[in-house]
C-alpha positions in Angstrom: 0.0 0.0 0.0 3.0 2.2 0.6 4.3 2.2 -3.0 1.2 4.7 -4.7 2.5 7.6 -2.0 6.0 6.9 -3.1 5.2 6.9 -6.5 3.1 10.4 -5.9 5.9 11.9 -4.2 8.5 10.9 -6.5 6.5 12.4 -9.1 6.3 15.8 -7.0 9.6 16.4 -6.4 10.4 15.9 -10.4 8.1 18.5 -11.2 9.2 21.0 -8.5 12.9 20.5 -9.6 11.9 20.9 -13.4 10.4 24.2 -12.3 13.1 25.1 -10.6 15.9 24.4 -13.2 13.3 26.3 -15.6 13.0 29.4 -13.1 17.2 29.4 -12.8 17.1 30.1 -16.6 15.0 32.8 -16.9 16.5 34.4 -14.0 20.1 33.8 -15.4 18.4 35.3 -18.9 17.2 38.1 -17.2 21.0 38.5 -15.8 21.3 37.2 -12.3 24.6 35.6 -12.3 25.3 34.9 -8.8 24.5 31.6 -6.4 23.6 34.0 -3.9 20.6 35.9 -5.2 19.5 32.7 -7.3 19.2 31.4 -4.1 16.8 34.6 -3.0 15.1 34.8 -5.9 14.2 31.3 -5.7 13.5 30.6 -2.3 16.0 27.8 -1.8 19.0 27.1 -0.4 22.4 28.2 -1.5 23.4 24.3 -1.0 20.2 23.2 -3.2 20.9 26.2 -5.6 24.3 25.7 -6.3 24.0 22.1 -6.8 20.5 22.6 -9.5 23.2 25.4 -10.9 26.4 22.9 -11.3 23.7 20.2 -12.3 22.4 22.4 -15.5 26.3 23.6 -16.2 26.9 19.6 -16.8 24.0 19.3 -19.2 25.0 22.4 -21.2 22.0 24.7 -20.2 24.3 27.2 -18.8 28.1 28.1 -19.1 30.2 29.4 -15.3 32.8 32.1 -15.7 35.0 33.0 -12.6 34.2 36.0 -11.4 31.3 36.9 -13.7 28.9 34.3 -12.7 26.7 32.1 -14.5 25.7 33.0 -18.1 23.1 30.9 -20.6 24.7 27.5 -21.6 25.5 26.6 -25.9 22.6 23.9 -25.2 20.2 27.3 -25.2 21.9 28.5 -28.0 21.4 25.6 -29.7 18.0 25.4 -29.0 16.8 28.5 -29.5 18.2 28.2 -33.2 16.2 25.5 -33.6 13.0 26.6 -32.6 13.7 29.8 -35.2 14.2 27.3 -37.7 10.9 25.6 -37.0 8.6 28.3 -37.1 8.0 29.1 -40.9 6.9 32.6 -40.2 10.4 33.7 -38.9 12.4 31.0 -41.9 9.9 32.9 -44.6 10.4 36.0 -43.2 14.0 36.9 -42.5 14.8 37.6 -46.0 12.2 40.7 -46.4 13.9 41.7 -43.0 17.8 41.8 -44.1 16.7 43.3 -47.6 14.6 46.4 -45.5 17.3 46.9 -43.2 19.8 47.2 -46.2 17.7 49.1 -48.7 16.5 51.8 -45.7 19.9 51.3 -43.5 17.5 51.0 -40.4 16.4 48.0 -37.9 13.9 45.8 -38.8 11.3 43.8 -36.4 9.2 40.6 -36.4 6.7 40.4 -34.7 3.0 38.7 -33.6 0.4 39.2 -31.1 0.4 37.5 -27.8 -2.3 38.7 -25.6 -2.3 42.2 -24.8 1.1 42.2 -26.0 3.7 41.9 -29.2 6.2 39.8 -29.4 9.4 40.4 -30.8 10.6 36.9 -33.2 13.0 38.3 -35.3 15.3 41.7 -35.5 17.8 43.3 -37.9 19.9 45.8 -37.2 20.6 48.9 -39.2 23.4 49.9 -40.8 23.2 53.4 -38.8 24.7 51.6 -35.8 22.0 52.5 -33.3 21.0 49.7 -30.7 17.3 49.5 -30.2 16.0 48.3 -27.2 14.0 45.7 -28.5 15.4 42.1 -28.5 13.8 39.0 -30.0 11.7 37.1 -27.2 10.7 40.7 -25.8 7.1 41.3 -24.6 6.1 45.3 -25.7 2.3 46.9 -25.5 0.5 46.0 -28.6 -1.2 50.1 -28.3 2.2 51.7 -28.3 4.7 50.3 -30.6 4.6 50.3 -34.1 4.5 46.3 -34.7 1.4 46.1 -32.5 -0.3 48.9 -33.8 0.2 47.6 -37.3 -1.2 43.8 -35.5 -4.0 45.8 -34.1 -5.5 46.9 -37.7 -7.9 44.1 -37.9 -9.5 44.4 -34.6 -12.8 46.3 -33.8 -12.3 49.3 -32.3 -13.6 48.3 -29.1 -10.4 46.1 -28.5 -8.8 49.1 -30.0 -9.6 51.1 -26.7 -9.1 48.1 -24.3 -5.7 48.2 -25.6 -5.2 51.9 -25.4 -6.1 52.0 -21.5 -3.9 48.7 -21.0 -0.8 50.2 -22.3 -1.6 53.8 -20.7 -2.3 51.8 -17.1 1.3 50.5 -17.8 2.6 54.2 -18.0 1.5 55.5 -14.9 3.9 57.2 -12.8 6.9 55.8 -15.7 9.3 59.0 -16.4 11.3 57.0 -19.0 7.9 56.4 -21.4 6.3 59.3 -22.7 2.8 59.6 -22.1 -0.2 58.3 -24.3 -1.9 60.7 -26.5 -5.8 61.4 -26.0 -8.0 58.3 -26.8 -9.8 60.7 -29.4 -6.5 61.5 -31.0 -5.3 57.9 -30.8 -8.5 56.4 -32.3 -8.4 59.3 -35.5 -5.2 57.7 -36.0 -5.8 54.4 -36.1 -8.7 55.1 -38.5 -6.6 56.9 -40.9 -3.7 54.0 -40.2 -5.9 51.2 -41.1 -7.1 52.7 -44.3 -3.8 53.2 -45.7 -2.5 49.7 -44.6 0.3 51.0 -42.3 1.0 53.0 -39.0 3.3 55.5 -37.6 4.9 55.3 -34.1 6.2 58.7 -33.4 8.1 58.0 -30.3 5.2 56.4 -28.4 6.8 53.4 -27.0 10.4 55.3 -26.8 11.3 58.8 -26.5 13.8 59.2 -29.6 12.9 56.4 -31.5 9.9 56.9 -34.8 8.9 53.5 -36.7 6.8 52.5 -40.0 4.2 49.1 -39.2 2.7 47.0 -41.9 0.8 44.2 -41.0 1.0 40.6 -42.5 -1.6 38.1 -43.2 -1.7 34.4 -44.0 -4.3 31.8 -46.2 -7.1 33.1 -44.3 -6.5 37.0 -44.9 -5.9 37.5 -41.1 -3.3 39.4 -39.4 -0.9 36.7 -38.6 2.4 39.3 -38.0 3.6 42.7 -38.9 7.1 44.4 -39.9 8.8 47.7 -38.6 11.3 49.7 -39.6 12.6 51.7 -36.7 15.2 53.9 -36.7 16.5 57.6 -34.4 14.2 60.7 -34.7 17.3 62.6 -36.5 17.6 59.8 -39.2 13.2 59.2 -39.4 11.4 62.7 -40.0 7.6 62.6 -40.7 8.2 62.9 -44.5 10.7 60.0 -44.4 8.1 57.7 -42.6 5.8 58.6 -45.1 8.3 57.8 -48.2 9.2 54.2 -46.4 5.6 53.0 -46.0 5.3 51.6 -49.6 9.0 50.5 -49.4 7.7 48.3 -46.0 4.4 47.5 -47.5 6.1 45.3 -50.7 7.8 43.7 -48.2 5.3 42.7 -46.0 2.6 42.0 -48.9 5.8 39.4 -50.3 5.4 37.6 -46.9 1.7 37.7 -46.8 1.9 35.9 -50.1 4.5 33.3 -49.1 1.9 32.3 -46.2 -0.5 31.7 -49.0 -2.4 35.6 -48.9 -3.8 36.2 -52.1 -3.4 39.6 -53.7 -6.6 40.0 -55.3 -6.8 43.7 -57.6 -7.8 46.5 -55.4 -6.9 44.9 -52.5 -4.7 46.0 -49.7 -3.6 44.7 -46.7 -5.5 46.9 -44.6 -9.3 45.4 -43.7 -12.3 47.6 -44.8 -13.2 49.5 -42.1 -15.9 47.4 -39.7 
């Protein structure tokens, strides 16, 4: 009769030590090096930390450097590759992306919808050597960048304003993001935005920073992705934006076609208006 409990346990303490190992990751990820606030972070201790630590060091999943601390392992590295490589979206993709950022000299972005939020799958850098912010993997309000206003074009506009007071809840008492604009002012914009297939983002998700958004649909016709082109306020004026968005618009209607969109005459890839 003993054996079921045993079993039960057994299965337990697996589970809590795969969470564990997965939690060391993403704090390492994040940038926490040291056994010591691993050990905080996770509620454990340092003697249980530091042997989960030297544990996923054997296996690969993280590399240890005297005196810096522990860093993401080449078993990550090799992973990650491989889960690029197995999402068509980011294979098909990535050559629109390198041609942008070499025919406008600026970074490019990948990106979807998840939740309330965009995520970042793929980025180029520009030739301008400015350093976004952004990183591949990165989470960013859909309402306030330029990818996730460009994802948001085919909602109604009642998910529109849900969005909008998400991402200006998120600003609150933030002096490092500049405010959002008036929903009125917002929502004229997105009206004009959706009716010529693209949007501006005039540094409303980073003070300094202007981008051009053009969605991207699949088989179905529905917003499956959008690209960016972001690049510094001194190298992105208004009339510059304006002058990209047909450069970014091929690029994104030759992806929507590779995922099987069909570009019927007169159509765009902006939805009529609902």
């Amino acid at each position: 009769m003993m054996s079921k409990p045993q079993t039960i346990s057994a299965h337990a303490t697996g589970t809590q030590t795969l969470l564990r190992g997965l939690a060391v990751l993403e704090l390492v990820a994040e940038g926490v090096a040291d056994v010591k606030t691993i050990a905080a972070r996770l509620g454990t201790a340092r003697s249980t930390t530091h042997r989960l630590l030297g544990s996923l060091v054997q296996q690969g999943y993280l590399h240890h450097t005297p005196y810096r601390g522990y860093l993401l392992g080449p078993k990550l590295m090799l992973l990650g590759s491989r889960a690029q490589d197995q999402r068509p979206l980011v294979t098909l993709a990535r050559p629109h992306l390198e041609t942008l950022a070499q025919q406008t000299g600026d970074t490019v972005h990948l990106g979807v919808i998840d939740g309330e939020q965009v995520l970042y799958l793929d980025k180029v850098s520009g030739l301008k050597g400015l350093e976004m912010r952004s990183r591949v993997g990165q989470h960013m309000p859909l309402a306030s960048t330029g990818v996730g206003k460009a994802l948001m074009l085919s909602m109604d506009e009642t998910r529109w304003e849900l969005l909008y007071l998400g991402a200006a809840q998120l600003r609150v008492g933030r002096s490092d993001k500049p405010p959002m604009r008036p929903w009125d002012d917002y929502l004229a914009e997105m009206r004009a935005y959706r009716t010529q297939g693209a949007v501006l983002d005039l540094e409303e998700n980073e003070l300094g920073i202007r981008c051009v958004g053009v969605p991207v649909r699949d088989i179905s016709g529905e917003v499956v992705a959008a690209i960016s082109v972001a690049s510094a306020v001194p190298y992105m004026s208004e009339d510059r934006m304006h002058r990209i968005v047909p450069v970014v618009r091929r690029h994104a209607q030759a992806l929507s076609q590779a995922l099987g969109w069909r570009d019927e005459p007169g159509s765009t890839l902006a939805p009529a208006t609902p």
